[in-house]
N, C-alpha and C positions, 0 to 999 in steps of 0.2 A: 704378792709383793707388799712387806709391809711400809705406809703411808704416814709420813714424820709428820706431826701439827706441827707450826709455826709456836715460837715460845710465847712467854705470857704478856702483855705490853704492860707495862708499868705505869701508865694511867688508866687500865682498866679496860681497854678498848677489847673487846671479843674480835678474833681475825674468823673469817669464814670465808666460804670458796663458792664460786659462781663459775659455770662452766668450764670447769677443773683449775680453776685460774685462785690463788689465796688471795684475799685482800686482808688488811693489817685492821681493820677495822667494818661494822653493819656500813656508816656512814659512807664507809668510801667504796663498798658494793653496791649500796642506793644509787650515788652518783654512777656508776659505770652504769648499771642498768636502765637511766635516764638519758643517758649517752647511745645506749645503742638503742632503743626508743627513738632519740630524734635522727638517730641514722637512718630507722627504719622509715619513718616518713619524708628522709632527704633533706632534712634542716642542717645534719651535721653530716657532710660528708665522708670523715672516717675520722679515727682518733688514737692514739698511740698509749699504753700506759708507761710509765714508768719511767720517764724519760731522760737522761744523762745527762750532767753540766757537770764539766771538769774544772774545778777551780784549784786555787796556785797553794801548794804545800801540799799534792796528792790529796785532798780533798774532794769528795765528789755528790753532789747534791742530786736527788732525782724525784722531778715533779710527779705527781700522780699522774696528769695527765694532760696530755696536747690534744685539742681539738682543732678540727681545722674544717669551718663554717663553709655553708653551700655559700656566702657571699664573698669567701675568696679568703676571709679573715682565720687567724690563727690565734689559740687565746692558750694559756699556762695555768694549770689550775692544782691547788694542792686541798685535800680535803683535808680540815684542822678540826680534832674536839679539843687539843692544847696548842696553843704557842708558845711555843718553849723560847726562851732566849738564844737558843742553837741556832732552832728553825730562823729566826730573825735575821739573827748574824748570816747563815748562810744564803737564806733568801735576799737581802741586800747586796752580798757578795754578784749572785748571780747577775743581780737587775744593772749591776753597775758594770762585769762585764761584758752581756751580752745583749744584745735590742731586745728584750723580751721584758712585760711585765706580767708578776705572778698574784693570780689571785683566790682567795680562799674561799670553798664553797663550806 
């Protein structure tokens, strides 16, 4: 079966795959790999990628990643090499309509 790369990112970002899984950037396979490290030791209970936020005009935003801490805590985490003015707009969209704030590793 032939295997499609992901296109080029237009700031430069290299995408690369960690456990057959693509990531859009090195940076945000570091962070996953960090993530399931502190899962292995029990700090981070489990963690979801990618994660959905439906905002208003069919717009739809989707974090890197949710962790959800051995101390009960849930955090929203976007790995950024740009913030783009999008990225902003739509991450303020989210923080305002939903209990979550998002932070950049």
């Amino acid at each position: 079966m032939n295997q499609r790369l992901p296109p080029r990112h237009k700031f430069h970002a290299k995408p690369c795959e960690d456990d057959g899984q693509w990531f859009d950037s090195k940076k945000e396979r570091h962070r996953y790999r960090e993530l399931k490290a502190l899962r292995a030791v029990g700090v981070v209970t489990f963690f979801l990628r990618q994660t959905r936020f439906d905002l208003p005009g069919k717009t739809v935003y989707r974090c890197d990643f949710t962790v959800f801490w051995r101390d009960g805590s849930v955090t929203f985490e976007d790995v950024k090499g740009v913030q783009t003015e999008t990225y902003r707009l739509k991450k303020r969209q989210v923080e305002e309509a939903y209990p979550v704030e998002i932070s950049e590793k």
